[in-house]
C-alpha positions as CSV (number, residue, x, y, z in Angstrom):
1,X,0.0,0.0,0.0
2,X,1.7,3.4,-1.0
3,X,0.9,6.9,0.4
4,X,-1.4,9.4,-1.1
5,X,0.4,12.2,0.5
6,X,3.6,13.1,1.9
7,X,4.2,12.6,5.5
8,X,7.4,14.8,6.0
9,X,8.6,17.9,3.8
10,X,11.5,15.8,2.6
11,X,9.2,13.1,1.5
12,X,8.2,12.6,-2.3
13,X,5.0,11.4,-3.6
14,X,3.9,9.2,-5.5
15,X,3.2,10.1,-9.9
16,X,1.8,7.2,-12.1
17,X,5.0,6.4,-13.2
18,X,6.8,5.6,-9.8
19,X,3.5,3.7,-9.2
20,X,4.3,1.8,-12.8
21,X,8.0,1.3,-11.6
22,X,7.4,-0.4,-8.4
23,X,4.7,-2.7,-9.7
24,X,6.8,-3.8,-12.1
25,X,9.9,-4.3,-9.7
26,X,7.6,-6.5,-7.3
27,X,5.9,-8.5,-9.9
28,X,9.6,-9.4,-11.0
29,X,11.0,-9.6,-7.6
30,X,7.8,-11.8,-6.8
31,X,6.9,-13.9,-9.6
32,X,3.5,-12.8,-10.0
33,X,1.4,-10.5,-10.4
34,X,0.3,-7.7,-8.1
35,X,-2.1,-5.4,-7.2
36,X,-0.7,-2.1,-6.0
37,X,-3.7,0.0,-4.5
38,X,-3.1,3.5,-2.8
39,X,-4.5,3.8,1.3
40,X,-6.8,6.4,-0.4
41,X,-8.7,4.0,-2.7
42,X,-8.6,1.4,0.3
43,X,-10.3,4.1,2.2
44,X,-13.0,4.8,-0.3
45,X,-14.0,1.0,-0.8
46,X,-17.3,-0.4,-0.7
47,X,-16.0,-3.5,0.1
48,X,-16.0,-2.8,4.0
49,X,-14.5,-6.2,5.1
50,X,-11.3,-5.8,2.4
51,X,-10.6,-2.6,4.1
52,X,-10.9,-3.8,7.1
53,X,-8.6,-6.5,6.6
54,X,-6.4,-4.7,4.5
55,X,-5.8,-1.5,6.9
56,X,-5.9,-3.9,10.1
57,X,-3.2,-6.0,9.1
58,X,-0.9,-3.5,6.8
59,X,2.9,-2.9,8.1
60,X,5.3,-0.3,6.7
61,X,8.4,-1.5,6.1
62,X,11.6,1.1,5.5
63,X,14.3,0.3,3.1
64,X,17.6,1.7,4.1
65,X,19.5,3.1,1.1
């Protein structure tokens, strides 16, 4: 799950084509296809018992680079 917004003023967002990039990278990292979704559209679903699933069990994880 990727941000909407930035967190920090030294944080970047997010365009469509670092959204592209990293699907790409974990599809090929994984060996499968994904589905990368923003918090936002999580959020906004219908689907009440995805989100709740989703958001309840989502950790960040931090790349040091």
């Amino acid at each position: 799950m990727l941000p909407t917004k930035p967190k920090r003023a030294d944080s970047v967002s997010w365009g469509i084509l670092e959204f592209s990039r990293m699907k790409r990278e974990l599809e090929n990292l994984l060996g499968r296809k994904v589905d990368l979704l923003t918090k936002k559209s999580i959020e906004q679903s219908h689907n009440w018992i995805r989100q709740r699933e989703i958001l309840g069990t989502a950790q960040v994880i931090y790349v040091a680079g």
